[in-house]
C-alpha positions, 0 to 999 in steps of 0.5 A: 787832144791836148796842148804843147807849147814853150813857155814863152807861148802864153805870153805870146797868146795873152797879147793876142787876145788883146790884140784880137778882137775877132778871134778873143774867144776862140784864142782865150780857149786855147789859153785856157787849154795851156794853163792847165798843160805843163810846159814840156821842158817841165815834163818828166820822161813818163809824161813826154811819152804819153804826151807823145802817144797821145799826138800820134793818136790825134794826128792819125784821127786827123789823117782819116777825118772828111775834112780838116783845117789847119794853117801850113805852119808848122811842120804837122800841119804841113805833114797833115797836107801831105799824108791826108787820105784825101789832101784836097779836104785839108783846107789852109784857114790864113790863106790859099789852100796850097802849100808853098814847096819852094819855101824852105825855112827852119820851122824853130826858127822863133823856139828860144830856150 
């Protein structure tokens, strides 16, 4: 599966790795994995398709796997909560393993374009 991020995320992914020391490697693979992605605000409307093709496939991957861990905070992962076949197995790995349903905030609330 691939990668799609804003262009200020890599940025924002090279200061924790610095930051970091406990999760350098992992948090360096995932820079790794968006260097060599585009920026979908650089996408033509072919690869916003594929791309998107391409999510809904990993996202149903997902939805059936035995296990999966995520961290509640963007709205797939919260969607992957809820629709999971068996939700009890979708596990939060920054904290408790249920979702707050009280909290209600805009999920782009940092997006700057």
């Amino acid at each position: 599966m691939g990668v799609i991020f804003c262009k200020g995320e890599l940025e924002s992914l090279n200061n924790a790795v610095l930051q970091n020391r406990i999760n350098k490697h992992y948090i360096s693979t995932l820079i790794d994995k968006m260097n060599k992605s585009k920026p979908f605000q650089d996408m033509n409307p072919d690869e916003i398709y594929k791309h998107t093709i391409d999510f809904f496939k990993g996202i149903d991957i997902v939805l059936n796997s035995n296990i999966c861990v995520t961290d509640y905070q963007s709205n797939v992962s919260r969607f992957i909560k809820l629709a999971h076949t068996n939700s009890d197995h979708v596990y939060d790995a920054t904290r408790d393993n249920d979702i707050n349903y009280d909290n209600k905030v805009c999920p782009s609330y940092t997006w700057s374009f």
